[in-house]
VMD Tcl script that draws the C-alpha trace (Angstrom):
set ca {
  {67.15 79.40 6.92}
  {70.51 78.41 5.46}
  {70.33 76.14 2.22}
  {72.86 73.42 2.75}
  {76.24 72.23 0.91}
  {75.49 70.59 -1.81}
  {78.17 70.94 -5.18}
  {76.88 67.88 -7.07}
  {73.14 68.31 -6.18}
  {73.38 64.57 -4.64}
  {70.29 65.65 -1.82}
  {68.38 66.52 -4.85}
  {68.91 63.43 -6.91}
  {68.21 61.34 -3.48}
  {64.75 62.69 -3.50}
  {64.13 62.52 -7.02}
  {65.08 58.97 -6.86}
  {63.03 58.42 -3.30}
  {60.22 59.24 -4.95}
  {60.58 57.33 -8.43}
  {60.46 54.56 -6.26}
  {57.34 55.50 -4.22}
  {55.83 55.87 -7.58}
  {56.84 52.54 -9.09}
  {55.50 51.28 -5.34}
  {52.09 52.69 -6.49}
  {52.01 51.59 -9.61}
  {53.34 47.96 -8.82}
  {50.65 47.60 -5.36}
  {47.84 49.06 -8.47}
  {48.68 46.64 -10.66}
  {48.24 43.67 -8.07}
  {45.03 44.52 -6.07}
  {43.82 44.87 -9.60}
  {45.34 41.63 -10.98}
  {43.79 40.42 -7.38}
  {40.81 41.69 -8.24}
  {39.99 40.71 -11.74}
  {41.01 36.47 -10.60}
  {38.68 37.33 -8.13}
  {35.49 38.83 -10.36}
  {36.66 35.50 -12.88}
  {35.85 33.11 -9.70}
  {32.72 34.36 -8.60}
  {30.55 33.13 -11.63}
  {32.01 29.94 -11.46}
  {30.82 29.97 -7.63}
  {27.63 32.02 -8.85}
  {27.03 28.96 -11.71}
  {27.91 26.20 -8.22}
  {25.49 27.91 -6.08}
  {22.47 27.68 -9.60}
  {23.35 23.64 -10.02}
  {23.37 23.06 -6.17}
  {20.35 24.75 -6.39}
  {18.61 23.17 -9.65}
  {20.14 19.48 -8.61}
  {17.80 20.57 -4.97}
  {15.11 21.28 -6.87}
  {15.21 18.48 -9.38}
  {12.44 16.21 -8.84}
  {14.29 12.62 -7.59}
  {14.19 9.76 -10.08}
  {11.60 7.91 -7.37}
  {9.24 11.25 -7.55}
  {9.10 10.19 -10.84}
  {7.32 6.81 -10.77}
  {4.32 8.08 -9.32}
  {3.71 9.89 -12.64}
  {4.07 6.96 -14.81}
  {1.51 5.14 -12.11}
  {-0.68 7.71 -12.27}
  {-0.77 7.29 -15.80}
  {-1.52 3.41 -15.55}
  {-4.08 3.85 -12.90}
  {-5.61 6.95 -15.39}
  {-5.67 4.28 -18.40}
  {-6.76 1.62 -16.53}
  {-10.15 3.78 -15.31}
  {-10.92 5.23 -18.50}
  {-10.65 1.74 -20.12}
  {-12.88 0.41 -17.92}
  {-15.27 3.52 -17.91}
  {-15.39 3.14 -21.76}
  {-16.19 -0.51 -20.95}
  {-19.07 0.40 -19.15}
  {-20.45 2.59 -21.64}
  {-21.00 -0.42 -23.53}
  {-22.14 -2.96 -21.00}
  {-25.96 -3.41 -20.00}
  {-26.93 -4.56 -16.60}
  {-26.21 -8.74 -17.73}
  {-22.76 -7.58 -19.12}
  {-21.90 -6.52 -15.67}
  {-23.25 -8.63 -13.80}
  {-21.54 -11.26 -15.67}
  {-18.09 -9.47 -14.91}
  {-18.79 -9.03 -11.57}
  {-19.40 -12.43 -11.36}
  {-16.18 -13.84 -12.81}
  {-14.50 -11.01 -10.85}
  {-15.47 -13.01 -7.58}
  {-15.00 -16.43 -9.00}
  {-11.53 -15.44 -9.85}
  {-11.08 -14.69 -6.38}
  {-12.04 -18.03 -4.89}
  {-10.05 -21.54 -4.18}
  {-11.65 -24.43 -4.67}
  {-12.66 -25.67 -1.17}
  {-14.66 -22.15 -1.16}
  {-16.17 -23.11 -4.01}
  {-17.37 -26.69 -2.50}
  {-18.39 -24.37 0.53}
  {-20.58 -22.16 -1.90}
  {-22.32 -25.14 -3.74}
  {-23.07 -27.14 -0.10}
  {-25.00 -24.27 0.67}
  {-26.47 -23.53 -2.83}
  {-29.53 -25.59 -1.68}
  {-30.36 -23.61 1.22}
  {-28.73 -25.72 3.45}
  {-28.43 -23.82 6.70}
  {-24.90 -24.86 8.67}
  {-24.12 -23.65 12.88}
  {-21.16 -21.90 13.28}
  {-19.35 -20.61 16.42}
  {-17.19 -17.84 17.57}
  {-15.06 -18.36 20.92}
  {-14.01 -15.43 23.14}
  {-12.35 -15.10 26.64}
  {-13.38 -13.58 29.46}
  {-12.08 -9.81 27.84}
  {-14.41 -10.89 24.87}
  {-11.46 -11.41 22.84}
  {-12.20 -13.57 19.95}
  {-9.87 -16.29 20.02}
  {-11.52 -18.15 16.98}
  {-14.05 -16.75 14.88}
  {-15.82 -18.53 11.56}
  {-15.58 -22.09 13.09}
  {-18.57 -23.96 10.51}
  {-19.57 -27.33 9.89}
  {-20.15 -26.46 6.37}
  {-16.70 -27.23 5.87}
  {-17.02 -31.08 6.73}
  {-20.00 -31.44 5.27}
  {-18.58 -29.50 1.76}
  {-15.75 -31.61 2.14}
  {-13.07 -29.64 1.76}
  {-9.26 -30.84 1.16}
  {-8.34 -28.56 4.78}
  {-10.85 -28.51 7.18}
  {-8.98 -26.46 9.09}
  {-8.83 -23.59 6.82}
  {-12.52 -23.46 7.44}
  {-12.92 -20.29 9.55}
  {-10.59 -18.97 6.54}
  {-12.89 -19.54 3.90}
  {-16.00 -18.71 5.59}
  {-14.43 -15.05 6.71}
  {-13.15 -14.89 2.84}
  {-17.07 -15.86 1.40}
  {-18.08 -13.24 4.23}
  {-15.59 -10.66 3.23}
  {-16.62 -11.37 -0.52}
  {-20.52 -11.22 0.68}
  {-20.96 -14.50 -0.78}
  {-22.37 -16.02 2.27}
  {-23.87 -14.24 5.68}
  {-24.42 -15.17 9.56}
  {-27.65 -15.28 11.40}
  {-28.87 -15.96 14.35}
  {-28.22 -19.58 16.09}
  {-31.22 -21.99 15.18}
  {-32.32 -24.47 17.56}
  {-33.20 -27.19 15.23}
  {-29.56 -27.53 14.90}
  {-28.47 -28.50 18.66}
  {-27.17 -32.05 17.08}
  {-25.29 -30.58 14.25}
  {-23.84 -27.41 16.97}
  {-22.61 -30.71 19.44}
  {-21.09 -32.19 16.14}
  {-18.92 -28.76 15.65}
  {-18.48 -28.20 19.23}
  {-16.68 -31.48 19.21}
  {-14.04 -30.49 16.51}
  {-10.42 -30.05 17.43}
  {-10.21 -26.90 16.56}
  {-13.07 -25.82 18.12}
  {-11.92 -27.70 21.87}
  {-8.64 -26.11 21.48}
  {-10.01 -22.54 21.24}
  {-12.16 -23.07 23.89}
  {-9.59 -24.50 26.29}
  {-7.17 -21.55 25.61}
  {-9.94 -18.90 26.31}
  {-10.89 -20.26 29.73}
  {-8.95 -19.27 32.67}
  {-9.21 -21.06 35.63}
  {-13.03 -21.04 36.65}
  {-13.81 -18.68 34.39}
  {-15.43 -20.53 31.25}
  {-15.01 -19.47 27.81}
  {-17.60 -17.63 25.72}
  {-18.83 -19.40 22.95}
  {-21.10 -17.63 20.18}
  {-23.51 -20.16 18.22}
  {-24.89 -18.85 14.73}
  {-25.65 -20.09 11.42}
  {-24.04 -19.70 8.01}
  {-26.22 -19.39 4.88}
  {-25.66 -18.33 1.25}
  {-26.25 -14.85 0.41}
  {-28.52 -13.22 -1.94}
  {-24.92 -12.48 -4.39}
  {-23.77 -15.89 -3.51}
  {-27.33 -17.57 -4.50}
  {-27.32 -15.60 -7.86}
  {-23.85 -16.08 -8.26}
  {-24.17 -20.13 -8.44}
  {-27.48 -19.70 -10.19}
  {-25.60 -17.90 -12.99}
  {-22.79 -20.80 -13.02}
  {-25.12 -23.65 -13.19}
  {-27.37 -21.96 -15.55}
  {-24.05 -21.52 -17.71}
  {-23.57 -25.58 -17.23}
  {-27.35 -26.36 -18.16}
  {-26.91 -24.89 -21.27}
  {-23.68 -26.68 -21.99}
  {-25.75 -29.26 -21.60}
  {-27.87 -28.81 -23.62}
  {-25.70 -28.36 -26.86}
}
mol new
graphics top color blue
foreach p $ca { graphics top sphere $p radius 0.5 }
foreach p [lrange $ca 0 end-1] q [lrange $ca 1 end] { graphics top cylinder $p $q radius 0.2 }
display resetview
């Protein structure tokens, strides 16, 4: 093939200079993926260190997780005190703290309930259900007229607190006591439960007990008294 015409070599400088320039091209498009690059390796800790706090503030335990610990820790001391307590009690030590553990829970109309049947008094009681045997008043006592109590209408109250406490317990209805059962079956509280479990001709269902002291409610006030004798006696 023919070389071409070229006196001041201009074809040859062309390409020399074509290619400085794809070379400076290269180098320049080098120099910015790897500028590119390196801000990019720089970020990714700071999103590597994001991603460890997200993850350690998921972790974390909340500030309400911990207040059980610092319960658990009451409750803990609160057991072994009283476990160490009992290493040094005998059987009148804790009797004695059971017994001001149940006075402490009582109000005073209880408390006149308790001592009216201290003396073995025996008092009726009643329960009233509807026809579903629904109880629609349960704990209904005389005792708490004849303990004469400040509310008399807190009555089935009391007596279901002295049962829950197992200071006092129900038996079965006793005969000898039809005057004192028409004396309770006569209360207001007692006619009003009755009337709102009866539907039309169907009566209501009406429960007759009695109410005594317990075996822990006997010892119980023999303990207080016995604490007042001696008083007494100083």
């Amino acid at each position: 093939m023919a070389q071409s015409f070229d006196p001041f070599g201009l074809v040859g400088r062309a390409v020399d200079a074509a290619r400085l320039g794809l070379d400076v091209y290269s180098w320049t498009e080098q120099q910015i993926v790897g500028a590119l690059r390196k801000g990019l390796n720089e970020l990714e800790p700071e999103d590597n260190d994001d991603d460890i706090v997200s993850a350690a503030d998921a972790s974390a335990p909340k500030s309400s997780s911990a207040k059980p610990g610092a319960s658990d820790e009451s409750l803990n001391s609160k057991m072994s005190d009283l476990l160490n307590r009992a290493l040094d009690q005998n059987t009148a030590g804790s009797q004695t703290e059971l017994y001001h553990h149940l006075l402490d829970q009582l109000v005073a109309d209880e408390a006149r309930i308790v001592g009216a049947l201290s003396d073995g008094s025996v008092s009726p009681l009643v329960n009233v259900f509807d026809r579903t045997r629904k109880a629609v008043l349960e704990n209904a006592a005389l005792v708490g007229r004849t303990a004469n109590v400040a509310l008399p209408q807190m009555t089935p109250q009391y007596v279901g607190h002295l049962l829950a406490l197992r200071l006092v317990e129900i038996g079965p209805e006793d005969s000898a006591l039809k005057t004192e059962y028409e004396v309770l079956m006569a209360e207001t509280i007692v006619l009003n439960a009755i009337k709102a479990a009866s539907k039309g001709p169907l009566p209501a269902k009406v429960e007759k007990l009695t109410l005594t002291l317990s075996p822990l409610g006997r010892s119980l006030w023999a303990a207080a008294t016995a604490e007042d004798d001696q008083d007494g006696w100083r």
